[in-house]
Phi, psi and omega in degrees: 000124167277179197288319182317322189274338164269025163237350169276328147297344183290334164265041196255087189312328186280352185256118198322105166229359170255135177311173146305318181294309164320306172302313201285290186324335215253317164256021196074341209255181173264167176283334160307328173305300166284304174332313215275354191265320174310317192291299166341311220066359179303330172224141179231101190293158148261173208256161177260175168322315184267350159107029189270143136318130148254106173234150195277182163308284221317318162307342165261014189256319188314303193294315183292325174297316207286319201284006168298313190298312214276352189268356191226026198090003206263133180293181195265010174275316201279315178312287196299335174297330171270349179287328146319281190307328161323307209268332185290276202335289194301320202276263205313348191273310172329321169252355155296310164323278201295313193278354143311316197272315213323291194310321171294352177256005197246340172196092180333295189300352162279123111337109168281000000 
């Protein structure tokens, strides 16, 4: 990997570039905090070559939502199950959308 290909990556929503500590540091929250969103499943950090948590933006804005929920009480089981459905939720308005414009360019005259 060259120096090009790792700075090109930093604007890479997906690539884990942040430690745990950093991450924790980062959302406020404890390194426990995540472990525990992890055990959840909402996020699955990746391991570096020594087997350390890695995470990405898109994984701390995910991490960031839960702990908005659990800072406002909702435990951290019940947080990660909405933060799926939020994300279901978000996915399925997305793909109505493209099957909404697809069908309105296939035929102008209708009105939705």
């Amino acid at each position: 990997m060259t120096a090009d290909d790792t700075f090109g990556r930093l604007d890479d929503d997906d690539y884990p570039a942040y430690t745990m500590g950093r991450a924790a540091e980062m959302l406020g929250t404890t390194q426990g905090f995540l472990r525990a969103i992890g055990e959840a499943r909402l996020i699955t950090p990746l391991r570096s070559e020594g087997g350390h948590r890695r995470y990405s933006r898109y994984q701390l804005r995910i991490a960031a939502r839960a702990r908005e929920l659990v800072d406002h009480g909702t435990s951290i089981e019940a947080a990660c199950r909405i933060v799926i459905l939020e994300d279901q939720l978000e996915e399925a308005q997305r793909i109505n959308d493209e099957y909404r414009r697809a069908a309105e360019s296939a035929n102008p005259s209708t009105v939705a």
